[in-house]
N, C-alpha and C positions, 0 to 999 in steps of 0.2 A: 278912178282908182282901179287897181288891178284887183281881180278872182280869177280863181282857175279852176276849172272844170274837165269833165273826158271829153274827148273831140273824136274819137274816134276809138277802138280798141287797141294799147297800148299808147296811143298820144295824149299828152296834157295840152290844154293850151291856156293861157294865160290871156287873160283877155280883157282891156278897159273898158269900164260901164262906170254910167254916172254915180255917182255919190249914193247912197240910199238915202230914204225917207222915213221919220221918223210917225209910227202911228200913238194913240193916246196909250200909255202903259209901259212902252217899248223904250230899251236902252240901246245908244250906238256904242258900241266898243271898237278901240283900234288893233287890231292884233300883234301881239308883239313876238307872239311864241306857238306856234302849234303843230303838235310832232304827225309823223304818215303811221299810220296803223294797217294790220294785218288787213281788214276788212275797204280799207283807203284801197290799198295793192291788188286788191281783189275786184274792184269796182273797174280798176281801169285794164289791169292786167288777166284776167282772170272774169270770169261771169257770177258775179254777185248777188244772193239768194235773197237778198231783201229789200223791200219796195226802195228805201231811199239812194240815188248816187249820186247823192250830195259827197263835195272829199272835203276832209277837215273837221272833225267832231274833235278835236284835244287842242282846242284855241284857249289864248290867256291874255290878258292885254289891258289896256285903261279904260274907262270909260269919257267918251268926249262931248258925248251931248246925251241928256237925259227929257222925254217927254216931260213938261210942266206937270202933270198928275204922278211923277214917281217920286216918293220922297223917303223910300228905305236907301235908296243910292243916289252920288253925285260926282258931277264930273271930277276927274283925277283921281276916282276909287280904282286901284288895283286888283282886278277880279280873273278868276276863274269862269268860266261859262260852260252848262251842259248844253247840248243841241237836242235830248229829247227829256222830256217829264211827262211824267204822266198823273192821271187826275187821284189818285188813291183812296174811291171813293169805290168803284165798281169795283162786281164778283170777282178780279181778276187781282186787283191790287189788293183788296181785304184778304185776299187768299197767299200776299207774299209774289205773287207773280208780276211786280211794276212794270218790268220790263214788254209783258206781252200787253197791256192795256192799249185799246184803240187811241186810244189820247197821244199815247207815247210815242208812235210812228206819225203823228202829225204836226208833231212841232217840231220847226225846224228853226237854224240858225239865217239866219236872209242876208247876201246871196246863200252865203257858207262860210266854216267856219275859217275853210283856206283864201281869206281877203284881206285886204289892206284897211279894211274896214266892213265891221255886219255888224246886223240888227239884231238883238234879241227881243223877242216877240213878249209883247206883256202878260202871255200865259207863264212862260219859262220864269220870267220876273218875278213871278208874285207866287210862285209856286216850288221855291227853292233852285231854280235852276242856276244861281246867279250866287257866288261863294267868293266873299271879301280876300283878298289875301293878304298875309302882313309884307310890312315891306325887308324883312329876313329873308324871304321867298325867292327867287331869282324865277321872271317868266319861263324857261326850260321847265324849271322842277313843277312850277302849277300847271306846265300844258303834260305832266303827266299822272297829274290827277285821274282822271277818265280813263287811261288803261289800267292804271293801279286799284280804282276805283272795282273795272270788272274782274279782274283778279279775286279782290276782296271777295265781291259777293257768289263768286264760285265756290268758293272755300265756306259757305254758307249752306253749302246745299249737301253736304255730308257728315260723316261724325268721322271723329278723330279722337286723336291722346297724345300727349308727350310724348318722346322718343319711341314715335311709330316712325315710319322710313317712307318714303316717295321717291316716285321715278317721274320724270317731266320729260315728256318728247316734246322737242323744239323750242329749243334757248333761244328766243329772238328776245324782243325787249320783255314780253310781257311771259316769255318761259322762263326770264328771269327773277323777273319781279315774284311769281311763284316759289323759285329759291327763296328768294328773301325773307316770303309769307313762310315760305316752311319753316325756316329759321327762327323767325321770330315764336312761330309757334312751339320751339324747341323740337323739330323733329332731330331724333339721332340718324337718320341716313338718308342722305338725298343722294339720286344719281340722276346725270343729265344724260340725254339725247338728242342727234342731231347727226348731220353729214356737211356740217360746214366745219373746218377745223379751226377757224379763227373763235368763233363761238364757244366752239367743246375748251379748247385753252384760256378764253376769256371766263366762263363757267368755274374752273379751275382757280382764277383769282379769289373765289367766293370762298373758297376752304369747302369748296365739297366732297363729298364719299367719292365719287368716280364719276367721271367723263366720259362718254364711252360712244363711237361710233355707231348711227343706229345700221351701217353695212356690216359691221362684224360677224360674223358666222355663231360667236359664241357667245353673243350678248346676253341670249336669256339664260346660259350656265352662268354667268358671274353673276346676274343680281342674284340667283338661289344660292349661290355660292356664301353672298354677303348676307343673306336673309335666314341662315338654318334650311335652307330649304323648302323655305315657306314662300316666296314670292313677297312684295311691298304690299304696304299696307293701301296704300293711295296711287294709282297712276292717274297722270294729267295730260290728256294732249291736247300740248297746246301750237299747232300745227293744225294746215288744212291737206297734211296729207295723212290720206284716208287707212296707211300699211301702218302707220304708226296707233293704231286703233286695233289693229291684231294684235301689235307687239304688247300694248297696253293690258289688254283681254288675256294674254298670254303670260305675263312677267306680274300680275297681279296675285296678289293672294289666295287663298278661302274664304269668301267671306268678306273681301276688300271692295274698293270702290273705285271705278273708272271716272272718269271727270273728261267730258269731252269737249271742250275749251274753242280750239281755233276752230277757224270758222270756213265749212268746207264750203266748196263752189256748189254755183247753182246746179242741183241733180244729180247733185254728186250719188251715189249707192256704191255698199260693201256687202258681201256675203259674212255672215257672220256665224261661227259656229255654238248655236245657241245650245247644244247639249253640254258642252264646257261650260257657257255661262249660268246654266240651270244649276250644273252639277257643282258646280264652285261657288254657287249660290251671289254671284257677281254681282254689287251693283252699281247699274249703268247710269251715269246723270247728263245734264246738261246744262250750259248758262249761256245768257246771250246777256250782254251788255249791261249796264249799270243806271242805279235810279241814284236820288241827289241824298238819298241814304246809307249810300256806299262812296260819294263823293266825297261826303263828309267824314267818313273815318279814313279816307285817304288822305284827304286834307290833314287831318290830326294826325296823321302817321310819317307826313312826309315832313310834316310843320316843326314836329319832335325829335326830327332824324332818329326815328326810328328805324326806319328805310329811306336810305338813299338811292335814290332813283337819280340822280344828276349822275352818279357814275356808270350809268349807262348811256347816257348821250356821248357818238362819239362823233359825229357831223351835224353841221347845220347850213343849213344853205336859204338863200334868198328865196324870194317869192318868184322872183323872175326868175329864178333857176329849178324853178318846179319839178321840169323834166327830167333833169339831170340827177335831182333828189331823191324821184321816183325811179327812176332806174337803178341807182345805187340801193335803194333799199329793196328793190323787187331780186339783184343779186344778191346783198349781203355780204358784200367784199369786205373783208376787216371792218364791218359795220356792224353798230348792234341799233342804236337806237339816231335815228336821223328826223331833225326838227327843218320846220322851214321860223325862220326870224323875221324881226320887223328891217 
């Protein structure tokens, strides 16, 4: 069967290895959907701040053989699958922190989730990693569970209100999906940022406040312009470039809240002017990634069309076309969300 893995910095390569093997607990799933994410692009393109580089954590697919001791799943169940869980027992999960639990960085999907076939390990199994889906579902939409999923539980880490306003740098798929969350949560002004113009215009489809080049000279007069003067209530960057974290610090409110989303490279550092953020009383957050409690309201969220996330897929490409998939999405040529298929 094929996986694919980095081979090098910037190369994928695609590689046959035998079938895997099935230990007591563990389910084989076939993959049939599973999209490239900011931190996939990062691993091969870029220097990746976190122990795993594994590529493919947003797999969806059937299940084709089940260990004899699993009996909550069976073959032909159409599922979702997370690549980590964590135990949520320890000081870290009791405290809301799932995501940093040592448990969490050691369960992985075997080989990975980008294969023509992997294992999920009987910890993930029996610990919620493993999410039925109906058959309403189309694999696309369940392999964007797990970025919707982290989405969600950003938006967890702050307070908010009704028609408060946000600003989102970097409309890629999951700067999008933040539109959507703002939406749904009624915000009255959303405005996007970015420097790709197929994005800022695709953005524009959503019926948002303003699209708005983040090279403009005059960016941060028009959100005050739109906001009384006051800056947004919310900035979100969702980007690993690190200027967009000024802009954030800068076009935010008194008293508002930065959300620092995408996921910068390994070592990355910024000078940050902490007498503005003192003085503006700024606060600063962070999220990484998603537990199978955020999975599950994405699940109900996409399930409900509440958010459509299928209308951000706008390629898909084969397994054996990996490379070619990862490149188009590391430009973002008239691309927003690119899956690889069964």
């Amino acid at each position: 069967m094929k996986t694919v893995s980095v081979k090098d910095p910037s190369i994928i390569s695609v590689n046959e290895i035998d079938n895997p093997k099935l230990n007591s607990g563990d389910i084989l799933v076939q993959m049939h959907a599973c999209g490239i994410c900011g931190s996939d692009l990062e691993k091969v393109f870029g220097e990746y701040g976190q122990p795993s580089m594994r590529l493919g954590h947003e797999p969806a697919g059937i299940i084709i053989d089940t260990s004899s001791d699993v009996s909550e799943f069976k073959k032909g169940d159409r599922v979702f699958t997370h690549h980590h869980v964590p135990c949520y027992s320890c000081h870290l999960c009791t405290h809301g922190n799932e995501t940093m639990c040592s448990k969490y960085s050691e369960t992985n999907l075997s080989p990975c989730g980008l294969s023509e076939e992997y294992v999920v390990p009987k910890w993930n199994v029996e610990h919620g990693g493993v999410l039925k889906i109906p058959d309403s579902m189309s694999f696309e939409q369940a392999a964007m569970i797990e970025p919707l999923a982290c989405c969600l539980r950003a938006w967890t880490k702050y307070s908010y209100q009704q028609e408060d306003s946000v600003a989102i740098f970097g409309v890629g798929p999951t700067g999008m999906m933040h539109v959507m969350i703002a939406q749904l949560k009624k915000f009255s002004k959303i405005f996007c940022f970015d420097i790709n113009d197929f994005r800022l215009e695709f953005a524009k489809k959503l019926n948002i406040t303003d699209s708005i080049n983040s090279a403009d000279p005059d960016r941060k007069q028009k959100i005050l312009d739109y906001t009384d003067n006051q800056g947004v209530d919310v900035a979100i960057v969702a980007t690993s470039n690190l200027k967009a974290l000024d802009d954030a610090i800068s076009m935010v409110r008194k008293g508002g809240t930065v959300m620092m989303f995408g996921v910068p490279s390994k070592g990355s550092k910024i000078i940050l002017n902490m007498t503005e953020i003192y003085s503006k009383e700024i606060t600063l957050v962070t999220s990484y990634a998603a537990s199978d409690i955020d999975t599950k309201e994405a699940l109900r969220l996409i399930e409900s069309s509440q958010i459509n996330v299928l209308q951000l897929v706008t390629h898909t490409y084969s397994i054996q076309d990996s490379q070619k998939a990862f490149d188009h999405a590391k430009s973002g040529d008239h691309a927003m969300k690119i899956i690889i298929i069964k």
